[in-house]
N, C-alpha and C positions, 0 to 999 in steps of 0.2 A: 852777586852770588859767588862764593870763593870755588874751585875746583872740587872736582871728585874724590880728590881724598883728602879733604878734610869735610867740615860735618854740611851739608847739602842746606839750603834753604827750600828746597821744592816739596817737602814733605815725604824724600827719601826716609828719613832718618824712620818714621812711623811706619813703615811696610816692611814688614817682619817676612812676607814671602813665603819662606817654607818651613819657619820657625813654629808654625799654628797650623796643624793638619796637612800639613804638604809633603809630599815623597812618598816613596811609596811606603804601602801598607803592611803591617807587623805579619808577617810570615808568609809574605809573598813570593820568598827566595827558596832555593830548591835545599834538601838539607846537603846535597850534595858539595855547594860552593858555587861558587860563581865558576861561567864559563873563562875557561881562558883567552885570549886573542891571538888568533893564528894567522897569518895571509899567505897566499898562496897566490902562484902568477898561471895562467893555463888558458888556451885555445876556448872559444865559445862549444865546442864539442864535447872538449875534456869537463868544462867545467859543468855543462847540463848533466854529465853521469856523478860528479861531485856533490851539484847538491840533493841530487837522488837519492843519493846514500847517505849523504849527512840525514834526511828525511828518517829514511828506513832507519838509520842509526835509533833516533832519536825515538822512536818508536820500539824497538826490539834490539838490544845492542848486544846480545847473547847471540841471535841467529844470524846478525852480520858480519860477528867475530868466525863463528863455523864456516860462514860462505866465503869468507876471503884468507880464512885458511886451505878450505880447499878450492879456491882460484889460484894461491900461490902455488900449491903444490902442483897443479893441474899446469902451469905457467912453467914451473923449474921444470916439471917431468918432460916437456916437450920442446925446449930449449938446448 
């Protein structure tokens, strides 16, 4: 059997994989775009309110924008 890149004797060559119905499904993406990749480094404390919000986020991203507008402000004013 010669290596992997050239043509397989194992019956590689005949498995199409995800050539034939495979991947995902025709309009299963948001029209919004794809999420982007973000990482972020943070405490097991920090990060339990992180993905709380990313939650909330994802659910109501209007009234999360109002709440942490006025956390920042509520934060600056007492600073």
């Amino acid at each position: 059997m010669p290596g992997k890149a050239t043509r397989p004797d194992d019956g590689r060559l005949k498995n199409r994989g995800g050539y034939r119905g495979g991947g995902r499904p025709v309009g299963s993406t948001s029209p919004r775009g794809q999420r982007g990749i973000h990482q972020i480094r943070a405490y097991e404390d920090e990060w339990e309110l992180i993905k709380e919000f990313i939650q909330l986020a994802r659910k109501d991203i209007d009234k999360c924008r109002l709440t942490l507008s006025l956390l920042k402000s509520d934060i600056e004013k007492y600073s």
